[in-house]
C-alpha positions as CSV (number, residue, x, y, z in Angstrom):
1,X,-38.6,-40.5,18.3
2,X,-34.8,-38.6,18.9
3,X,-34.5,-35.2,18.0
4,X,-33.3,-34.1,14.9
5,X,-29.6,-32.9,15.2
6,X,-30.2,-30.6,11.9
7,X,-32.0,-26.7,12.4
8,X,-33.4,-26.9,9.5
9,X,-36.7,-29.4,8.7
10,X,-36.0,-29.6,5.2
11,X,-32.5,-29.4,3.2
12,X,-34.0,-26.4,1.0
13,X,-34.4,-24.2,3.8
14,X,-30.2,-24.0,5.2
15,X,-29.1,-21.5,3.3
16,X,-25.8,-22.8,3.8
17,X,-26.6,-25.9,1.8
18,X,-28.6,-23.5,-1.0
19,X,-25.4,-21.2,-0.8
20,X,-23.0,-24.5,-1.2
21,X,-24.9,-25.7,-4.2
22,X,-25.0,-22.3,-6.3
23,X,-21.9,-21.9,-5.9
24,X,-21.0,-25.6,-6.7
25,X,-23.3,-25.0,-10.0
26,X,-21.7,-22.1,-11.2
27,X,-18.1,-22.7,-10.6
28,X,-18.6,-26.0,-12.5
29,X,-19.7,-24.0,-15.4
30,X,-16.6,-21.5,-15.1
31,X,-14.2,-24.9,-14.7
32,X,-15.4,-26.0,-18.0
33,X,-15.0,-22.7,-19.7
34,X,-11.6,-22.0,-18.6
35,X,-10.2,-25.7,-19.2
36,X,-9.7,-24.9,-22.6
37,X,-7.1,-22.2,-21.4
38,X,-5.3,-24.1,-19.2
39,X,-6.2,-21.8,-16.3
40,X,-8.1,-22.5,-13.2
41,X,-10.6,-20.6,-11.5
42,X,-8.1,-19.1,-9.0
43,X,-5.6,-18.3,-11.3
44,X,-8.6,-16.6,-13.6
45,X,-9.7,-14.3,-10.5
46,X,-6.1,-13.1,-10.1
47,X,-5.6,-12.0,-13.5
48,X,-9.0,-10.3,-13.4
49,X,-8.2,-8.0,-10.2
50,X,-5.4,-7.8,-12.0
51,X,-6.5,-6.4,-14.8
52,X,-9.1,-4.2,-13.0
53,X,-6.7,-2.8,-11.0
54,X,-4.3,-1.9,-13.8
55,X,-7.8,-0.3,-15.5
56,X,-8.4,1.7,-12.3
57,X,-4.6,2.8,-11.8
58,X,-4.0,0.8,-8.6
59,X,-0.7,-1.3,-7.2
60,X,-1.1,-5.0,-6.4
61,X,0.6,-7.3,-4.6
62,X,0.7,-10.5,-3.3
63,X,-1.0,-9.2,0.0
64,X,-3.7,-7.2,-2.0
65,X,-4.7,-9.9,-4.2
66,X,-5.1,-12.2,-1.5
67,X,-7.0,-9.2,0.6
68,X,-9.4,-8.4,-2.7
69,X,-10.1,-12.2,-4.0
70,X,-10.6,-13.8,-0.1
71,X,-8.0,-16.8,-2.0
72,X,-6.0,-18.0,0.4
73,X,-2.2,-17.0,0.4
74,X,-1.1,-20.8,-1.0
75,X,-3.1,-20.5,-3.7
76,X,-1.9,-16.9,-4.5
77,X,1.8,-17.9,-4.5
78,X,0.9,-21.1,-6.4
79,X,-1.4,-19.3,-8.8
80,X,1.5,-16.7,-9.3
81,X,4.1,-19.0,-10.0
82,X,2.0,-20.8,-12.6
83,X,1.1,-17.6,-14.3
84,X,4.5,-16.6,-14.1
85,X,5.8,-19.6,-15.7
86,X,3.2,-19.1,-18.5
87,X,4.6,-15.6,-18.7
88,X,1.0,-13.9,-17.8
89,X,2.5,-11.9,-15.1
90,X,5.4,-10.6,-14.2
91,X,7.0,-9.5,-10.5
92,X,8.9,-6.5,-9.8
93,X,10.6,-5.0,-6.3
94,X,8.3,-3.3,-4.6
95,X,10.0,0.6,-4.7
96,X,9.1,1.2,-0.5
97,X,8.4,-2.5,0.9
98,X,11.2,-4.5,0.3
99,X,9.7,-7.3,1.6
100,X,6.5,-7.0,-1.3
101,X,6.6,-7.0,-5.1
102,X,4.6,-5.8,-7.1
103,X,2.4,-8.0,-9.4
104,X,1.1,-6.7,-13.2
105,X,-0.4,-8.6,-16.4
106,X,2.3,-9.0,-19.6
107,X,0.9,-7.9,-22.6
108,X,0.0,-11.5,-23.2
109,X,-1.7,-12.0,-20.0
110,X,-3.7,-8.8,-20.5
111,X,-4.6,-10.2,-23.5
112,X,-5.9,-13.8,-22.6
113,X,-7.7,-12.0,-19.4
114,X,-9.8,-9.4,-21.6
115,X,-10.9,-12.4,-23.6
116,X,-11.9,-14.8,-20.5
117,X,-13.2,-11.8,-18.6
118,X,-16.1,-11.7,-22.1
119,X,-16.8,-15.3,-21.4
120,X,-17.1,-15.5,-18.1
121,X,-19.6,-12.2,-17.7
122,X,-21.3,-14.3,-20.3
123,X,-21.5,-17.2,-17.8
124,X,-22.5,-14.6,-15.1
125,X,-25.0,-13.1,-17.0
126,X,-26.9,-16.6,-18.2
127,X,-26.7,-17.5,-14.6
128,X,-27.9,-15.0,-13.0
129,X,-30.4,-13.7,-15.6
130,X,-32.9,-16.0,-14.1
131,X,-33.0,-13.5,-11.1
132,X,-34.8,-9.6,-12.3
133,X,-32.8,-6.4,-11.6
134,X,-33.9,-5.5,-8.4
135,X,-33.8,-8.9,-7.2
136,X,-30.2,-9.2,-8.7
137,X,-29.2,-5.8,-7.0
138,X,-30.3,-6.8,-3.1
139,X,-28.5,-10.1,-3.7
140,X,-25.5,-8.2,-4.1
141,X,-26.4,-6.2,-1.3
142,X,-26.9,-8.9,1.0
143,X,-23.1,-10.8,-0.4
144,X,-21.9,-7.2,0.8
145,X,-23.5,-6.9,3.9
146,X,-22.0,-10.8,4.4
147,X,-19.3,-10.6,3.4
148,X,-18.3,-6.9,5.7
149,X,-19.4,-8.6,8.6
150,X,-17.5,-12.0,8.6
151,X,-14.4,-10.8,6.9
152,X,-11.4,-10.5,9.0
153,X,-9.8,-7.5,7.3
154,X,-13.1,-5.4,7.4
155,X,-13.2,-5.6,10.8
């Protein structure tokens, strides 16, 4: 008998694997939600840092937004480009980095993102709703704790 090359005896105990299929679970039921809009899950996370950045009076920029949402820069300048093209943003000169702009909603893209941002709390809540309160609230706590110690820009 060879030795198994897994760590785990049983799939259901690699959190990895449990993390994987979540995830895989609950972006499938964000995907169908936002198909409808002709937006993509990426390009619905933008506009909703967006949005609560604008709410909470601060700047963004390509750098931030990739920073805040952990997307990788590609599929910020793609994302941007499309939501640019569907005039849902819009890019001005940064006024002391020439080399940044700045990124804000339109008045159109505010107004599609305050309606997705409803459905997809919606989502969150049904999903997660299966979880109690304080259960829900060291979840979150251990996300944080993961996610300041294996990001690059907290350390």
């Amino acid at each position: 008998m060879s030795e198994s090359a897994f760590l785990f005896k049983k799939p259901k105990e690699s959190p990895g694997l449990l993390l994987w299929q979540v995830t895989t679970l609950w972006q499938r039921t964000i995907k169908k939600t936002l198909e409808p809009y002709n937006i993509t899950h990426p390009q619905f996370t933008i506009m909703a840092i967006l949005l609560w950045f604008e709410e909470n009076y601060k700047d963004a920029t390509q750098a931030t937004l990739a920073d805040f949402s952990k997307l990788d820069k590609m599929t910020i300048s793609q994302s941007l480009k499309f939501l640019s093209s569907k005039n849902y943003i819009k890019r001005r000169e940064h006024p002391l980095d020439t080399r940044a702009k700045l990124v804000n909603l339109t008045v159109e893209g505010k107004r599609l993102i305050t309606q997705l941002v409803s459905l997809i709390e919606a989502i969150d809540y049904e999903f997660f709703c299966t979880i109690n309160q304080d259960d829900q609230s060291q979840f979150i706590e251990i996300l944080h704790k993961i996610i300041e110690e294996k990001d690059p820009i907290n350390r």
